[in-house]
N, C-alpha and C positions, 0 to 999 in steps of 0.2 A: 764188397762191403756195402751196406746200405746208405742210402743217405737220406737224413734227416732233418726236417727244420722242425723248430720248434718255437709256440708261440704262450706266451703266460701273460694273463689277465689277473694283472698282478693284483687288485681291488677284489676281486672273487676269492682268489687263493687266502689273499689276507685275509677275510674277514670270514670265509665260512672257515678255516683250519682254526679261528680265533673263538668263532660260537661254537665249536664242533671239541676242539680242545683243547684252548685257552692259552695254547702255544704258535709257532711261527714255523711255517713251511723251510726246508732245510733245502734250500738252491742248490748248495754244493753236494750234497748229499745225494738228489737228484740228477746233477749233472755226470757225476763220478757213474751212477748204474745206468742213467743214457748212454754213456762210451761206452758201454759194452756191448751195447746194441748195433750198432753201425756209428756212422760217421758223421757227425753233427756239422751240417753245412751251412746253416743258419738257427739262429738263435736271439728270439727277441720278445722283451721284455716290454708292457705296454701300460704305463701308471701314470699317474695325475700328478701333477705337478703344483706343490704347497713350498712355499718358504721356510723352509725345517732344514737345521742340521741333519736331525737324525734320516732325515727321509734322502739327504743328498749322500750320506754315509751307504747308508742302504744301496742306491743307485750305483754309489762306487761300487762297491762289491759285486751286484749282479753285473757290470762291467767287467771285474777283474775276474769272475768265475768265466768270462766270456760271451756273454749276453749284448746284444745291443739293446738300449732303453731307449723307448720312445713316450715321450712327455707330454700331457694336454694339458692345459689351465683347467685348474678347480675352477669350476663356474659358480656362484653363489646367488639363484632367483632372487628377486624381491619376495616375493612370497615367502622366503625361509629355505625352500627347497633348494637342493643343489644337482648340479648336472657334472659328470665326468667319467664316463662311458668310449668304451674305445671299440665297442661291437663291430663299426662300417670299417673303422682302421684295420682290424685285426683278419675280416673279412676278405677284404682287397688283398690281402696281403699274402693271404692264404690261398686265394684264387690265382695270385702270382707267382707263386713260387711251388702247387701241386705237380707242376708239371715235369719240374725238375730233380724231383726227390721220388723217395720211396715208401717213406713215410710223414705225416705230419703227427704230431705228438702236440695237442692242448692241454695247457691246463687250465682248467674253465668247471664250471657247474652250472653253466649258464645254458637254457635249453634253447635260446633262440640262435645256436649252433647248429641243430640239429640240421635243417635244411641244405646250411653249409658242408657239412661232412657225407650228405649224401649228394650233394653236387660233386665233391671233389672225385668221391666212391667210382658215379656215372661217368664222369667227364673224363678223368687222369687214371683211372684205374690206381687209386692214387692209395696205403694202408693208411687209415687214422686209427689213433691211439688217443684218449681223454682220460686225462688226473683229474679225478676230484674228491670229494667228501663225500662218505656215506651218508645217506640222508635226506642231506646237501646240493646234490647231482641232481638234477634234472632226469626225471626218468627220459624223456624224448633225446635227451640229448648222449645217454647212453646208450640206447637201440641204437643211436646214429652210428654210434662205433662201431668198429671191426675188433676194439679190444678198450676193456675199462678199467684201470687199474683204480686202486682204492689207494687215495692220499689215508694213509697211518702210521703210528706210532715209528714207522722207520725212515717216513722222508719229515720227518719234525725234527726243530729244535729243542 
């Protein structure tokens, strides 16, 4: 059986499945057609961290479907602008654990992956798979793949 970790940029999925179609990424929904794939060894979940019920509700849940979540402070610049990006995080982490698996599975649209996944490719001879939105997706970051699955109407709420 395969094994797989898996890592969600949970700020990316929210908001391009949110401009893209105005609904919420279906975790469980997701997780249920990952177990059919192999063997989910790891599993984690990487979002910002705001003082919200609703957003610690959420956190429980990708918890309870099996996710580990890992938290950063919303940063808020003086400038207005804000910072809360988990790219280096998500990176390391992925560089840690290629070696152990079979495949890694993103979900991200984020193109400054691209390089990463073709490290991982050179390095571990490792399968990557990337979730995203049509559109949305980073061209560079889906050449990066071995396989691009299109977030749709079936992993939504």
């Amino acid at each position: 059986m395969k094994k797989i970790a898996v890592f969600v940029d949970v700020q990316n999925i929210y908001y391009t499945c949110r401009q893209a179609y105005g609904r919420q990424f279906n975790y469980r929904r997701f997780w249920q057609q990952l177990q059919h794939q192999g063997d989910i060894v790891l599993a984690t979940a990487y979002a910002i961290e705001r003082a919200d019920d609703q957003q610690r509700k959420f956190q429980d849940a990708l918890r309870h479907i099996g996710f580990q979540v890992k938290l950063k402070p919303f940063i808020q610049r003086s400038d207005g602008s804000a910072k809360g990006d988990w790219d280096v995080g998500i990176t390391i982490d992925v560089l840690q654990q290629a070696e152990q698996v079979d495949d890694i599975v993103l979900l991200s649209g984020d193109g400054d992956f691209d390089l990463l996944l073709q490290a991982v490719r050179q390095r571990f001879q490792c399968r990557s798979i990337v979730y995203g939105v049509p559109g949305l997706t980073a061209h560079a970051l889906i050449n990066s793949a071995d396989l691009y699955e299109k977030i749709d109407e079936n992993l939504l709420c």
